[in-house]
N, CA, C and O atoms as a CHARMM CRD file, in Angstrom:
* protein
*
  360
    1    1 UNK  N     52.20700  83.50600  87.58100 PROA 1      0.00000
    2    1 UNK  CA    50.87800  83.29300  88.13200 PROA 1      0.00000
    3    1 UNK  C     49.90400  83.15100  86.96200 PROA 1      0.00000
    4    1 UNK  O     49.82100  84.05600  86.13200 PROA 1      0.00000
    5    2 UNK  N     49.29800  82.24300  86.88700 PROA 2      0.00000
    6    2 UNK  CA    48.07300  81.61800  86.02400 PROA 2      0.00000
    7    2 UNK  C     46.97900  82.69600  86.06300 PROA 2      0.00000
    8    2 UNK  O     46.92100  83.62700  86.86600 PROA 2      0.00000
    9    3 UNK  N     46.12900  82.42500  85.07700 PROA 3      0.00000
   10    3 UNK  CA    45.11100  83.23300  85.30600 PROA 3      0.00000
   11    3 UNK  C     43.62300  82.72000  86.78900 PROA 3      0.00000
   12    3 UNK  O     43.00400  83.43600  87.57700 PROA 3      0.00000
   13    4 UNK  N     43.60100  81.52100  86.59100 PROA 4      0.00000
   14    4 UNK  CA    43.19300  80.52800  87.69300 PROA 4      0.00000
   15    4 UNK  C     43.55700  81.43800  89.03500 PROA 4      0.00000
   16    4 UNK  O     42.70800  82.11300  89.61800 PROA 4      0.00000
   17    5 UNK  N     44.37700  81.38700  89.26900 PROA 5      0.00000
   18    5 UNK  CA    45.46900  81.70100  90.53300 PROA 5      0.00000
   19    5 UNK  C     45.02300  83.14900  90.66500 PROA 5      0.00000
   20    5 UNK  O     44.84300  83.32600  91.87000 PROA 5      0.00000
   21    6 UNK  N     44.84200  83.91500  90.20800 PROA 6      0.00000
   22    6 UNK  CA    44.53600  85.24600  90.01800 PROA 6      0.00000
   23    6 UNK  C     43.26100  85.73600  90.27400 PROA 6      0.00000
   24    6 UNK  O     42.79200  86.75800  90.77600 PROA 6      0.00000
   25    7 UNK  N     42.79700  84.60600  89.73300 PROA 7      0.00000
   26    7 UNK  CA    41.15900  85.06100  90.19600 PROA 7      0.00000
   27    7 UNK  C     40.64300  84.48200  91.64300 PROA 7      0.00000
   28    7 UNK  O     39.65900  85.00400  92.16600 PROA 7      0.00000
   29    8 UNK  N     41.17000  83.64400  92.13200 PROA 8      0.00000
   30    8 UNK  CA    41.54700  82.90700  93.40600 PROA 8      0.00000
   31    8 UNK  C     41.79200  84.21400  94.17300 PROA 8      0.00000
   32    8 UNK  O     40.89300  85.01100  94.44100 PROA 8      0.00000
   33    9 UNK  N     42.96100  84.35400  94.47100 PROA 9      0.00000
   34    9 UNK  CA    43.65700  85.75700  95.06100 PROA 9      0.00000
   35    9 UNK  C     42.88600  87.07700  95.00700 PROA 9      0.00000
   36    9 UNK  O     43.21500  87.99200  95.76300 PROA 9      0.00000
   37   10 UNK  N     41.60200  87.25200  93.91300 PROA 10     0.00000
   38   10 UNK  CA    40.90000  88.14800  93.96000 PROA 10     0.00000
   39   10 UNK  C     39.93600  88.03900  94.11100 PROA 10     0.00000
   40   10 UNK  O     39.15100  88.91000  93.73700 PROA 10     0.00000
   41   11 UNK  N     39.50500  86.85600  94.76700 PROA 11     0.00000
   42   11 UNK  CA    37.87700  86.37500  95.16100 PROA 11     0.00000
   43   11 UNK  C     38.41500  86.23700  96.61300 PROA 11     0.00000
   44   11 UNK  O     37.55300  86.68000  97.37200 PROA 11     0.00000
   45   12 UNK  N     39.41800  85.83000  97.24200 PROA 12     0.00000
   46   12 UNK  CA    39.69400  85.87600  98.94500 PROA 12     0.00000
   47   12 UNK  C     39.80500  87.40600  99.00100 PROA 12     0.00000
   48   12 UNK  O     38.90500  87.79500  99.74500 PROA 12     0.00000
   49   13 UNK  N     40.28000  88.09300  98.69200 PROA 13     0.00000
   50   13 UNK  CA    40.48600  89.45000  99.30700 PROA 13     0.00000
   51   13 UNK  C     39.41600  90.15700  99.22100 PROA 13     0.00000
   52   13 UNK  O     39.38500  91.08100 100.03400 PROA 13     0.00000
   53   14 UNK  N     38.20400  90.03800  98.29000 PROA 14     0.00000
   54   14 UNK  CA    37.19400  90.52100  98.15300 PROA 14     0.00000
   55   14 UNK  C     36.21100  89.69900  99.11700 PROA 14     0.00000
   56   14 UNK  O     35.77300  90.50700  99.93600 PROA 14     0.00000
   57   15 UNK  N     35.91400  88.97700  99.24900 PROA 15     0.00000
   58   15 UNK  CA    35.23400  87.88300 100.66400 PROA 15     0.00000
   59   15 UNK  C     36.00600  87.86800 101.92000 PROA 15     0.00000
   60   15 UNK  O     35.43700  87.37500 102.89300 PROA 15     0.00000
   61   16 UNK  N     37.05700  88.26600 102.04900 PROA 16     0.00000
   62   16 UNK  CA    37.67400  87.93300 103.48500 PROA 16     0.00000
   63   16 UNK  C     38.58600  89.62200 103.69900 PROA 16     0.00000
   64   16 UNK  O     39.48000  89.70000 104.54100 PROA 16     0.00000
   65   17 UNK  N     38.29100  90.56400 103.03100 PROA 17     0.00000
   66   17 UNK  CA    38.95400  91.54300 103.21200 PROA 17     0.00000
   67   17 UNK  C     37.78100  92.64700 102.95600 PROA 17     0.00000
   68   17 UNK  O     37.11500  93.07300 103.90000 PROA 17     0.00000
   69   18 UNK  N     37.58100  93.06800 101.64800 PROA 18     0.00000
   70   18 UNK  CA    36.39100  93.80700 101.40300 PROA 18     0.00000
   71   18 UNK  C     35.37600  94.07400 101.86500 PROA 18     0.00000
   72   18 UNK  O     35.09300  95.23600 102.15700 PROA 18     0.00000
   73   19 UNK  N     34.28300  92.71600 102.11600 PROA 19     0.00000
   74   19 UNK  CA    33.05600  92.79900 102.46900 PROA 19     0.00000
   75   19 UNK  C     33.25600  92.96100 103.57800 PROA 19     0.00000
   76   19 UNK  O     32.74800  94.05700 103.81600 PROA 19     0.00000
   77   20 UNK  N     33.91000  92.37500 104.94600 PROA 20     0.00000
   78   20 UNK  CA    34.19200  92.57300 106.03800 PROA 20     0.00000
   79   20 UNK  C     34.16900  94.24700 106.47800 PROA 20     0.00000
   80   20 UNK  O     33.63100  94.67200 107.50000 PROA 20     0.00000
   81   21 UNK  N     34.80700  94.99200 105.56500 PROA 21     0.00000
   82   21 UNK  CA    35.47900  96.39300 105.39800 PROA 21     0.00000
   83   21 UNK  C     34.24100  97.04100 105.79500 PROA 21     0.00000
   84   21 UNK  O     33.99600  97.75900 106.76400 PROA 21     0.00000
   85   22 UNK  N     33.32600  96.52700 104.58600 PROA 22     0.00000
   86   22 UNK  CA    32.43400  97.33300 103.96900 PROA 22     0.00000
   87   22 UNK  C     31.13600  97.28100 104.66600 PROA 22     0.00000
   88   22 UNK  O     30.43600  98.26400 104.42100 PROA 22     0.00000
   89   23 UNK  N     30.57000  96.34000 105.53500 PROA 23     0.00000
   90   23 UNK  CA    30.17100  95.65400 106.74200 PROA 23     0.00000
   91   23 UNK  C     30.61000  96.48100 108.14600 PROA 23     0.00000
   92   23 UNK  O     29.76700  96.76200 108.99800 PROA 23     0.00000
   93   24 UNK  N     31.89700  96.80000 108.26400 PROA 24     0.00000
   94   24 UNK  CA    31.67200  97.54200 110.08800 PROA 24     0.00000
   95   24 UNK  C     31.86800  99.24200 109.25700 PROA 24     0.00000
   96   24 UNK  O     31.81000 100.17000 110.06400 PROA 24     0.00000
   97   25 UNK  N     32.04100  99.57200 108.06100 PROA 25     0.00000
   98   25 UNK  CA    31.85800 100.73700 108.02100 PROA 25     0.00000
   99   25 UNK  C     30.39000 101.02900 108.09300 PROA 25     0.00000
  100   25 UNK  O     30.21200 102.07600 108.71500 PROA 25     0.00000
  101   26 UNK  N     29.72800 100.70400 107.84900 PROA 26     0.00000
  102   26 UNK  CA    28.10400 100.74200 107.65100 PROA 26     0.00000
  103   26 UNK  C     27.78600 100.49800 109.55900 PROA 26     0.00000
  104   26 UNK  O     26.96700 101.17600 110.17800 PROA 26     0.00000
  105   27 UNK  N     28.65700  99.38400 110.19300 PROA 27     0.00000
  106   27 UNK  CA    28.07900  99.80700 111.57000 PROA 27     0.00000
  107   27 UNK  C     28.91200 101.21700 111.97600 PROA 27     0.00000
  108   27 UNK  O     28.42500 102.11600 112.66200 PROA 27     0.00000
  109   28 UNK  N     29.99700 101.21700 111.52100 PROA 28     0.00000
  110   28 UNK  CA    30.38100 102.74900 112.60800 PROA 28     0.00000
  111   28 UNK  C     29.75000 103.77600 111.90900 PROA 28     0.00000
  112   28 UNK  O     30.25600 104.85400 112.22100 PROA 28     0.00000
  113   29 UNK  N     28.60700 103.91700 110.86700 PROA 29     0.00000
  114   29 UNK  CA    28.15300 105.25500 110.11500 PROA 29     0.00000
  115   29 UNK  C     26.69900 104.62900 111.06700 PROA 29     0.00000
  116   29 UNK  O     26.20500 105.61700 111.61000 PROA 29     0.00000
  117   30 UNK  N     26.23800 103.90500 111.27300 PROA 30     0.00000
  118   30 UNK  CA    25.13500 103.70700 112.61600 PROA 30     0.00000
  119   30 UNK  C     25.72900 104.14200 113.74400 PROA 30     0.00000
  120   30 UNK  O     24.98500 104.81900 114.45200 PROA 30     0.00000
  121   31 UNK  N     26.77100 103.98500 114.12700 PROA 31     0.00000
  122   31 UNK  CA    27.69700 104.20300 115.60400 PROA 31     0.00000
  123   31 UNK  C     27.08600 106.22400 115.49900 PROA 31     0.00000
  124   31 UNK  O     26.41500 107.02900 116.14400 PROA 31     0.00000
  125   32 UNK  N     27.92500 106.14000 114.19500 PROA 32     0.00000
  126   32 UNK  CA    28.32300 107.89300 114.24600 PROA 32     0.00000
  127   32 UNK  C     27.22400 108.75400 114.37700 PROA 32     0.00000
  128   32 UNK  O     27.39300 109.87500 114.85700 PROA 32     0.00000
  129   33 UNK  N     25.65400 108.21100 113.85800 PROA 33     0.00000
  130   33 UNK  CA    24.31200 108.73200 113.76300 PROA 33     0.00000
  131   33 UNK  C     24.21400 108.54300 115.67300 PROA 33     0.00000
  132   33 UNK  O     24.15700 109.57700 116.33900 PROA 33     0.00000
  133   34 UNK  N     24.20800 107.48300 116.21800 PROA 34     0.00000
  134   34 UNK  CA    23.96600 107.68400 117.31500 PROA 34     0.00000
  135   34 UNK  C     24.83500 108.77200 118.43600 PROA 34     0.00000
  136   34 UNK  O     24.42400 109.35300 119.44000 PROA 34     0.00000
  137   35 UNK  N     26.12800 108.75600 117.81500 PROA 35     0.00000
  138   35 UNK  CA    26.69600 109.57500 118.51200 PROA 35     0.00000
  139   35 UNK  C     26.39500 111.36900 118.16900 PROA 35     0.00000
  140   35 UNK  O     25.94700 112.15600 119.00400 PROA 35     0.00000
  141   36 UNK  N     26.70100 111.65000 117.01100 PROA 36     0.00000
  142   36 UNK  CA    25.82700 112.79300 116.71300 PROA 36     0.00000
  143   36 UNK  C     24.38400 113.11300 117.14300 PROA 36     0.00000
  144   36 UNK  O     24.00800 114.28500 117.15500 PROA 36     0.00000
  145   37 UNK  N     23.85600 112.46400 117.37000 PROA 37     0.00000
  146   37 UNK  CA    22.29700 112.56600 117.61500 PROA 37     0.00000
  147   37 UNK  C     22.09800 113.02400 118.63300 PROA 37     0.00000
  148   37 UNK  O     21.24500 113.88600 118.84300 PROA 37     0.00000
  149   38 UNK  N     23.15900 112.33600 119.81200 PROA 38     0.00000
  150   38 UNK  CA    23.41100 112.04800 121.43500 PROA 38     0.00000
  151   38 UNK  C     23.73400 113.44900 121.60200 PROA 38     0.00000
  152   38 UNK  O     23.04800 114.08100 122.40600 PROA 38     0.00000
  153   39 UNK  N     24.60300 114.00500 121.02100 PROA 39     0.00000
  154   39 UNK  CA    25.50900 115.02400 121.38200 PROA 39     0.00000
  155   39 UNK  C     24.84200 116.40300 120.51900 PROA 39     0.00000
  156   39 UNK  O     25.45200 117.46100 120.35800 PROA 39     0.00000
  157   40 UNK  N     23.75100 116.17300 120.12500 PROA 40     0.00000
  158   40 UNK  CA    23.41600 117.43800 119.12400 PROA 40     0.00000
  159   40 UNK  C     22.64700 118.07600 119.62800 PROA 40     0.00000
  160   40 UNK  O     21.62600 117.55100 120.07100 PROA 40     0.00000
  161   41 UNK  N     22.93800 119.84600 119.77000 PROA 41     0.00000
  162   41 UNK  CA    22.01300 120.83500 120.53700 PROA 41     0.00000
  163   41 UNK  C     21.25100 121.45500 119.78900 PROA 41     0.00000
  164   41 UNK  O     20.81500 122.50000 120.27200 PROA 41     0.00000
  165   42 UNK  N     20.74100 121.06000 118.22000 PROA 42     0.00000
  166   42 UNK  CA    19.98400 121.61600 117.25300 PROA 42     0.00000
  167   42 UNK  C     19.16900 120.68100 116.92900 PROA 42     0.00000
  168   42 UNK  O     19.58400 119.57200 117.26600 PROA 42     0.00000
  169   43 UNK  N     17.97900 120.68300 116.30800 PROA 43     0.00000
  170   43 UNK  CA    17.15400 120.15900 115.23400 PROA 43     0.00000
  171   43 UNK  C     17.88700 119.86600 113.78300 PROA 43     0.00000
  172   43 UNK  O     17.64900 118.76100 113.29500 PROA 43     0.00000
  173   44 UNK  N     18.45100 120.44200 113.30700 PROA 44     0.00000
  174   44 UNK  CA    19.28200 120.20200 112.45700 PROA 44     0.00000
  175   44 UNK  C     20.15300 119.25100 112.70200 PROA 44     0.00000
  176   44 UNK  O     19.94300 118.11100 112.28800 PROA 44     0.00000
  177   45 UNK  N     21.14200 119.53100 113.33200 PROA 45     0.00000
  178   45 UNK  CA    22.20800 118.22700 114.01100 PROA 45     0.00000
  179   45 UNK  C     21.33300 117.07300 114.30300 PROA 45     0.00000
  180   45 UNK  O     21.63100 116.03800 113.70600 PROA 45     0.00000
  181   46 UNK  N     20.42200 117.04000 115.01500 PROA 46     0.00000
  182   46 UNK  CA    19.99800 115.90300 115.53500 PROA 46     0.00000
  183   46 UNK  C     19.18500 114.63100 114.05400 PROA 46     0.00000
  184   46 UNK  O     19.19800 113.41300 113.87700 PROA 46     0.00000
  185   47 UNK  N     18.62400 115.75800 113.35600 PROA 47     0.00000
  186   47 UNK  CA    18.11700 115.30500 111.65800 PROA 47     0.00000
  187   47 UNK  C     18.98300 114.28700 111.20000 PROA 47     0.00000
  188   47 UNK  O     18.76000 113.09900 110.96600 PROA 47     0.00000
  189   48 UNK  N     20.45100 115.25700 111.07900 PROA 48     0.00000
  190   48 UNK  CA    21.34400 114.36800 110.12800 PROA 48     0.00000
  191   48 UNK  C     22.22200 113.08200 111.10200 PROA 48     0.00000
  192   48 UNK  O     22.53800 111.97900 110.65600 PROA 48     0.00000
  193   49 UNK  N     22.43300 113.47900 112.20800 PROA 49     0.00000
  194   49 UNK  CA    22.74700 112.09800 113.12000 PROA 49     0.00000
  195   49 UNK  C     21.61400 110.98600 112.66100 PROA 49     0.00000
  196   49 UNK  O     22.15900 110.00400 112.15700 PROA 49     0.00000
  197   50 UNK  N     19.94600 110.88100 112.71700 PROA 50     0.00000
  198   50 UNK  CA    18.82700 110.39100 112.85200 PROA 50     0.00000
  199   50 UNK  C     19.20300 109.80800 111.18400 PROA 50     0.00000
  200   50 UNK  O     19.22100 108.57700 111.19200 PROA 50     0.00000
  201   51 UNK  N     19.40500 110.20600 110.23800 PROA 51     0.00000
  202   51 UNK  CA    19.89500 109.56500 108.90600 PROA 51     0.00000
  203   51 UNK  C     21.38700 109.03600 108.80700 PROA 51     0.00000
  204   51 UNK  O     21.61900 108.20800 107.92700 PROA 51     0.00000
  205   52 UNK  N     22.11900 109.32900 109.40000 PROA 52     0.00000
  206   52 UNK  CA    23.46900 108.48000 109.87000 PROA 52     0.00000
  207   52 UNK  C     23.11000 106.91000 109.97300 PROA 52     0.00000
  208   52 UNK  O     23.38300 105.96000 109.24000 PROA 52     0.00000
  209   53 UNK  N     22.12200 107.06200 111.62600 PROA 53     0.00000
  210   53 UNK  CA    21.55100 105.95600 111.62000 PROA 53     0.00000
  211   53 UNK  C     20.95500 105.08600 110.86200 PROA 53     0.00000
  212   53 UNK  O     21.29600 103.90300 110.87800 PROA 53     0.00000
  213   54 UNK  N     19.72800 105.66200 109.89000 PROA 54     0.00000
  214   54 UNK  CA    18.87700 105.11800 108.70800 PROA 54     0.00000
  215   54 UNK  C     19.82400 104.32000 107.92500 PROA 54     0.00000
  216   54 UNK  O     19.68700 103.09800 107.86100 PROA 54     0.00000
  217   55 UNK  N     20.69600 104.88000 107.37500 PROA 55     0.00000
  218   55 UNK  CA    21.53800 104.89500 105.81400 PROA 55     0.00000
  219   55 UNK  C     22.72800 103.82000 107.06200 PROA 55     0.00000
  220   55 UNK  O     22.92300 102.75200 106.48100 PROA 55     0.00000
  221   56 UNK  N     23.29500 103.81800 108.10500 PROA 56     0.00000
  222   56 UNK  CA    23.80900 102.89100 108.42300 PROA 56     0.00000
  223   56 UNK  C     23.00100 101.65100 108.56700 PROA 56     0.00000
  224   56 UNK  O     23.66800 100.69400 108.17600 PROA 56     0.00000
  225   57 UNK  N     21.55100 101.22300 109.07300 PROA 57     0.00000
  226   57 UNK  CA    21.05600 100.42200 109.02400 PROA 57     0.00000
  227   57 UNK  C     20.51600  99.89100 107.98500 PROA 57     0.00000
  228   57 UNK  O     20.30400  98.67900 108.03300 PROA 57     0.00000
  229   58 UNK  N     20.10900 100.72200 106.63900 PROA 58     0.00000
  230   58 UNK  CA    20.11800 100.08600 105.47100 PROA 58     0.00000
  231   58 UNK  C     20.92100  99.38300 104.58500 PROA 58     0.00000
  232   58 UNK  O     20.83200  98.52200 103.71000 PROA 58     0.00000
  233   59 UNK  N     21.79700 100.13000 105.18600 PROA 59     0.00000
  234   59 UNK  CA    23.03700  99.39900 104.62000 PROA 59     0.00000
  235   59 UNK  C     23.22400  98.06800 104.85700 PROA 59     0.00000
  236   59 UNK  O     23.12500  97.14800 104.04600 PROA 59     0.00000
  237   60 UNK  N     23.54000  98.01300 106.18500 PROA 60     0.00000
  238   60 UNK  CA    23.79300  97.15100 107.03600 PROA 60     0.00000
  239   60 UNK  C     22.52300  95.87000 106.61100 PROA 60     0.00000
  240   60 UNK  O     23.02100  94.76900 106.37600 PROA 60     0.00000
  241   61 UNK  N     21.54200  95.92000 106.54200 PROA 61     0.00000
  242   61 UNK  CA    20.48200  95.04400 105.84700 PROA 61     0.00000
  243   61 UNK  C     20.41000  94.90300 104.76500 PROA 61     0.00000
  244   61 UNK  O     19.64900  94.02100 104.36600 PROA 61     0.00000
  245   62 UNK  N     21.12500  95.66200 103.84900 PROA 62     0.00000
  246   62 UNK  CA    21.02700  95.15500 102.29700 PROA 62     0.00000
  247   62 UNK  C     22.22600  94.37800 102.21200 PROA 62     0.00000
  248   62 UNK  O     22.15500  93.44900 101.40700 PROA 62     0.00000
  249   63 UNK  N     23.38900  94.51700 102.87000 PROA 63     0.00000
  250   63 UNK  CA    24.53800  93.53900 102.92600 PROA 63     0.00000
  251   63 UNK  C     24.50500  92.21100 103.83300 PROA 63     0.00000
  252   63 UNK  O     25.49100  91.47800 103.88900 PROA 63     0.00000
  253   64 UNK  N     23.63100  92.01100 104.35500 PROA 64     0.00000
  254   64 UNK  CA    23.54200  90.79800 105.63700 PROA 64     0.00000
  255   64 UNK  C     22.16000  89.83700 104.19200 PROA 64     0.00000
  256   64 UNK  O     22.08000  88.69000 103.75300 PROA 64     0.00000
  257   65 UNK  N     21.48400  90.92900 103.99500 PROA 65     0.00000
  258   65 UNK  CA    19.87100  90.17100 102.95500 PROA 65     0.00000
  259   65 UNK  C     20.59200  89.53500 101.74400 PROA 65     0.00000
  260   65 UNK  O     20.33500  88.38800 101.37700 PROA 65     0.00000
  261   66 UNK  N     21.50900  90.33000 101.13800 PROA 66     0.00000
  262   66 UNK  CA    22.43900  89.86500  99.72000 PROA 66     0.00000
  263   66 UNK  C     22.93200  88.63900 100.53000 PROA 66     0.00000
  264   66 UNK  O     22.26000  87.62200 100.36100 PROA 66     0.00000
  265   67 UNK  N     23.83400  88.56500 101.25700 PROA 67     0.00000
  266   67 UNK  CA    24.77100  87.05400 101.82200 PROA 67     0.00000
  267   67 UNK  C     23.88800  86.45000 102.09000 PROA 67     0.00000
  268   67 UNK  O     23.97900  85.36600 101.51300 PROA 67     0.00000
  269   68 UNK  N     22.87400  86.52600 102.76600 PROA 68     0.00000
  270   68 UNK  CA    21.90800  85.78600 103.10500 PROA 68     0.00000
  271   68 UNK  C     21.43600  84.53500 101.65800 PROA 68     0.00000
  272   68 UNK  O     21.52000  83.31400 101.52900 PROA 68     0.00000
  273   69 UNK  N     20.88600  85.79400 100.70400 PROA 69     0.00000
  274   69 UNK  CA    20.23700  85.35700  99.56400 PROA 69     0.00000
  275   69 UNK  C     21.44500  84.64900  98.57400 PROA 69     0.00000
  276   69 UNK  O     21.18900  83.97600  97.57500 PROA 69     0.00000
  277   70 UNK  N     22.40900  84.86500  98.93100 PROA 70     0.00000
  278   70 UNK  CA    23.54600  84.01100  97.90600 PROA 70     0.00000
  279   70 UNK  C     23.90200  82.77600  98.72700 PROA 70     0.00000
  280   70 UNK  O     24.27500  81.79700  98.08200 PROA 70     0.00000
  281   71 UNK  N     23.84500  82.68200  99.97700 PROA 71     0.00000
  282   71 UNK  CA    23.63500  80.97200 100.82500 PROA 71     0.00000
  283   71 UNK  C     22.74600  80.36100 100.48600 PROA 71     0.00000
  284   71 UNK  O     22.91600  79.17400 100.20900 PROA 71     0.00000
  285   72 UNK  N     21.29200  81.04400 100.37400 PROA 72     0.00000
  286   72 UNK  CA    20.70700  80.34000 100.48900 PROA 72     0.00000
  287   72 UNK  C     20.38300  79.83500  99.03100 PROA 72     0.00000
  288   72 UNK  O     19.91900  78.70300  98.88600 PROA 72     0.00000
  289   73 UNK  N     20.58000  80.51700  98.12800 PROA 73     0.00000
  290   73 UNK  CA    20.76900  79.90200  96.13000 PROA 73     0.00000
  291   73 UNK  C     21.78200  78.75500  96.34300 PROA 73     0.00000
  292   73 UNK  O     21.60700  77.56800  96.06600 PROA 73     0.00000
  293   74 UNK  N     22.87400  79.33400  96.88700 PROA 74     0.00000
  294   74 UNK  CA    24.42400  78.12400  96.76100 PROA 74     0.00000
  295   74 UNK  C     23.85400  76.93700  97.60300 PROA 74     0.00000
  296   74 UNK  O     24.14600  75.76200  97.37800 PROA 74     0.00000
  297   75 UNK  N     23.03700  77.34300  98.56500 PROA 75     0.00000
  298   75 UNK  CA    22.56500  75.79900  99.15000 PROA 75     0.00000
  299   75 UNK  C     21.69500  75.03400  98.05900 PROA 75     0.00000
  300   75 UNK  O     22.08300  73.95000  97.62300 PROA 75     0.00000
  301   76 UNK  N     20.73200  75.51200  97.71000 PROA 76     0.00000
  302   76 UNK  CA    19.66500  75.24100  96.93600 PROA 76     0.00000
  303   76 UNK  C     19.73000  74.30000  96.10900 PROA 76     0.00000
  304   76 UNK  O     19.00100  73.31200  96.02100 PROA 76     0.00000
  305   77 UNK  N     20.98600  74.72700  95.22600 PROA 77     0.00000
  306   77 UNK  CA    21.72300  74.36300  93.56800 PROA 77     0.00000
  307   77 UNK  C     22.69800  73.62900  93.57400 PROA 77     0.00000
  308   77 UNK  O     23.25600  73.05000  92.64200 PROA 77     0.00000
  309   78 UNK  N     23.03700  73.66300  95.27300 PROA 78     0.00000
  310   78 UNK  CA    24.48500  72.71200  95.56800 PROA 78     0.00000
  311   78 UNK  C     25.66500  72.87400  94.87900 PROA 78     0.00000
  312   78 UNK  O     26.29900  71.91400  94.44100 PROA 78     0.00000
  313   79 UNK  N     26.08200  74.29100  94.72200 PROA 79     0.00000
  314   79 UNK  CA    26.93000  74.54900  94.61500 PROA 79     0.00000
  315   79 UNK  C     28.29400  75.05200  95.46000 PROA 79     0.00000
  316   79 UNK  O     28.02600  75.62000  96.51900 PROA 79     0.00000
  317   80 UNK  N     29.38500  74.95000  95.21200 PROA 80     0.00000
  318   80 UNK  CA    30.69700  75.05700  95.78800 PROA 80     0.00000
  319   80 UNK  C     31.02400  76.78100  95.97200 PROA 80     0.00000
  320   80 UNK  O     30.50800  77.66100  95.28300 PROA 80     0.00000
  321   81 UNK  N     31.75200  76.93200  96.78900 PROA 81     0.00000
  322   81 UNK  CA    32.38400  78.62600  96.42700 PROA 81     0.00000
  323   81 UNK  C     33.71300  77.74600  96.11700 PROA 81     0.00000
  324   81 UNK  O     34.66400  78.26100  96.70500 PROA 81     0.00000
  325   82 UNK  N     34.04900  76.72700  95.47600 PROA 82     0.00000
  326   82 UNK  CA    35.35600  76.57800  94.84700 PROA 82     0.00000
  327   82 UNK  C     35.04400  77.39900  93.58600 PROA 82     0.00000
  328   82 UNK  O     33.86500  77.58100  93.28200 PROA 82     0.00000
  329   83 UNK  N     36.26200  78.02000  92.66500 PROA 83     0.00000
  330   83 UNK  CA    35.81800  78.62000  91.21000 PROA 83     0.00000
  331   83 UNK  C     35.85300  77.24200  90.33100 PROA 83     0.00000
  332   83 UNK  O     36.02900  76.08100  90.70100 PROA 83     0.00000
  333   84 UNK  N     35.60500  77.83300  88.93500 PROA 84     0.00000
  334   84 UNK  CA    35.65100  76.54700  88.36800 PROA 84     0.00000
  335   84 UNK  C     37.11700  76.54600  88.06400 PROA 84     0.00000
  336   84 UNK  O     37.84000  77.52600  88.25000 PROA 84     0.00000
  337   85 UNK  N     37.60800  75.13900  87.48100 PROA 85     0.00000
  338   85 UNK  CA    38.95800  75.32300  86.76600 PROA 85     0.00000
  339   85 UNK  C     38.96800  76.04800  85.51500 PROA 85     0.00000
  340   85 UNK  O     38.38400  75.65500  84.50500 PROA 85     0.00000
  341   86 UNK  N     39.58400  77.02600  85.59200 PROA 86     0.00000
  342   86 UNK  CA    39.64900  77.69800  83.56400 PROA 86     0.00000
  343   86 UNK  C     41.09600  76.94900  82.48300 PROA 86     0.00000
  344   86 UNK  O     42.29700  76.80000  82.71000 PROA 86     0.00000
  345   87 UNK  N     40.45000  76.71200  81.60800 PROA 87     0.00000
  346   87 UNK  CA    42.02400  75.86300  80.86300 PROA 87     0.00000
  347   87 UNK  C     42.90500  77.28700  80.62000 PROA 87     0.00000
  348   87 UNK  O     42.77700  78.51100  80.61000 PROA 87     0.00000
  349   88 UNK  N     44.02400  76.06300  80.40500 PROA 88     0.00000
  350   88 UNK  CA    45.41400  76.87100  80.19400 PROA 88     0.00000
  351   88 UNK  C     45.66800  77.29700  78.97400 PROA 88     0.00000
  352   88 UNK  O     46.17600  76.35200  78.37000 PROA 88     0.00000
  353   89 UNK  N     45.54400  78.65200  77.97400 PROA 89     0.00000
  354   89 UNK  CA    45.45200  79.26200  76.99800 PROA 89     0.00000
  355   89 UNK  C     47.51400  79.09600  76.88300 PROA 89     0.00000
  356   89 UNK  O     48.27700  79.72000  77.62000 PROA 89     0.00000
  357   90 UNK  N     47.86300  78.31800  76.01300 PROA 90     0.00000
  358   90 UNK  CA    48.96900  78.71300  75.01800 PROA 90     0.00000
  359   90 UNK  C     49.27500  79.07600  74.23300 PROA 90     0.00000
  360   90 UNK  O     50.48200  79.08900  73.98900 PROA 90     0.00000
């Protein structure tokens, strides 16, 4: 395997595996604030469910605003998500 090939294989798994990952964990840590919140018989409990939520929805908006803002540069500049070709070091 080339070095080309390698970085290929580690730019799909990071775009089609990772971010995906990293994306519904941020909704089920919103899920989990609502469910804690729902179910909490303290002021305390109900606090940290109420930041479950926060910190899931920030999340969740700083990862949707980033993709956002890298479409809309790659549109801009007309650029490819192909990589470039790297030469072959012998």
């Amino acid at each position: 395997m080339d070095l080309q090939s390698f970085f290929l294989v580690f730019l799909n798994l990071i775009n089609n595996a990772l971010i995906p990952l990293v994306v519904a964990l941020a909704v089920l840590a919103f899920l989990w604030g609502i469910v804690v919140y729902v179910l909490a018989d303290s002021d305390s409990a109900k606090e940290k469910g109420r930041n479950f939520m926060i910190w899931g929805i920030v999340g969740i908006f700083v990862m949707v605003s980033v993709w956002g803002l890298v479409a809309v540069l790659t549109g801009s500049f007309g650029l490819t998500s192909t990589p470039p070709t790297l030469p072959i070091v012998r």
